[in-house]
C-alpha positions as CSV (number, residue, x, y, z in Angstrom):
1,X,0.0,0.0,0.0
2,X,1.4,3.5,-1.0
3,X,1.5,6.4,1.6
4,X,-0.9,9.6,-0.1
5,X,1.6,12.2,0.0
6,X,-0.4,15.9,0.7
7,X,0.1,19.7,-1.0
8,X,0.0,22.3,2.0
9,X,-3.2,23.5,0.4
10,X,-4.7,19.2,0.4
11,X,-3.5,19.0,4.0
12,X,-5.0,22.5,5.0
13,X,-7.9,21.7,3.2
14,X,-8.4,18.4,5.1
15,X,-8.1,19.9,8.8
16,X,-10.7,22.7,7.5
17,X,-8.2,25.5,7.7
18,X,-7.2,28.1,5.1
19,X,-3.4,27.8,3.7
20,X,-2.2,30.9,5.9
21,X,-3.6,29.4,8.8
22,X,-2.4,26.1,8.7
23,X,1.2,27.8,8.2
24,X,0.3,29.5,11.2
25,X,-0.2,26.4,13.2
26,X,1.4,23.9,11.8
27,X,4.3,23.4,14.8
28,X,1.1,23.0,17.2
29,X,0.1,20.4,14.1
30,X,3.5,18.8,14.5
31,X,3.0,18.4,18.2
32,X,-0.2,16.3,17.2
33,X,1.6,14.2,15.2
34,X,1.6,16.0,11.8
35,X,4.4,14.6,9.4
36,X,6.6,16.9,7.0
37,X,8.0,15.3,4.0
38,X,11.1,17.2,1.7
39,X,12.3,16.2,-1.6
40,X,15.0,18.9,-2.4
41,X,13.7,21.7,-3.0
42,X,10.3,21.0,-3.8
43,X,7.3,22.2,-1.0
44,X,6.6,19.8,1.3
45,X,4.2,17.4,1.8
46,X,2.2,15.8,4.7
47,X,1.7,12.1,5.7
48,X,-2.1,11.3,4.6
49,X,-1.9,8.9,7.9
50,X,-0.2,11.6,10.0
51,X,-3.1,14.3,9.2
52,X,-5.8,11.6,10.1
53,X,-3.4,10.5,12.9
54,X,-3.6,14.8,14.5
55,X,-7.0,15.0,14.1
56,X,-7.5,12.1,15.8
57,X,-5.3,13.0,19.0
58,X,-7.2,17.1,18.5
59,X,-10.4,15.3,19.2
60,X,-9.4,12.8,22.0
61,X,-8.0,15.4,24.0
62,X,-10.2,18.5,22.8
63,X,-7.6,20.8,22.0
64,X,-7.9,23.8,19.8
65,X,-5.6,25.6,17.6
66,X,-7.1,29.0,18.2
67,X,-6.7,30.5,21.2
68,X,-7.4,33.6,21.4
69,X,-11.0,34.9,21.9
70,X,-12.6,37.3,19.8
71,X,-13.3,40.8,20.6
72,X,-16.6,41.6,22.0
């Protein structure tokens, strides 16, 4: 079986967040498991497993990658 390799825009797509945003969050992704791959010089992709694999662990432990609170 063949590991899916993901653009930044599939994988952002994926977790329901817009391209700038994932860029934004994507060590907090890495924390959950999110895994980079690089082939020269080429923009990377992301492990099809390893974005089921951080959503997964997002859910189980209810974290959220925004924190802040928006202004009243």
């Amino acid at each position: 079986m063949t590991e899916q390799l993901l653009t930044p825009a599939e994988t952002a797509a994926r977790l329901g967040l817009k391209k700038t945003s994932f860029y934004k969050y994507r060590p907090k992704l890495r924390a959950f498991g999110l895994q980079e791959v690089r082939f020269g010089a080429c923009s990377p992709r992301y492990r099809e497993s390893s974005v089921d694999v951080c959503i997964k662990k997002m859910a189980e432990s209810e974290a959220h990658l925004v924190t802040e609170q928006p202004a009243s």
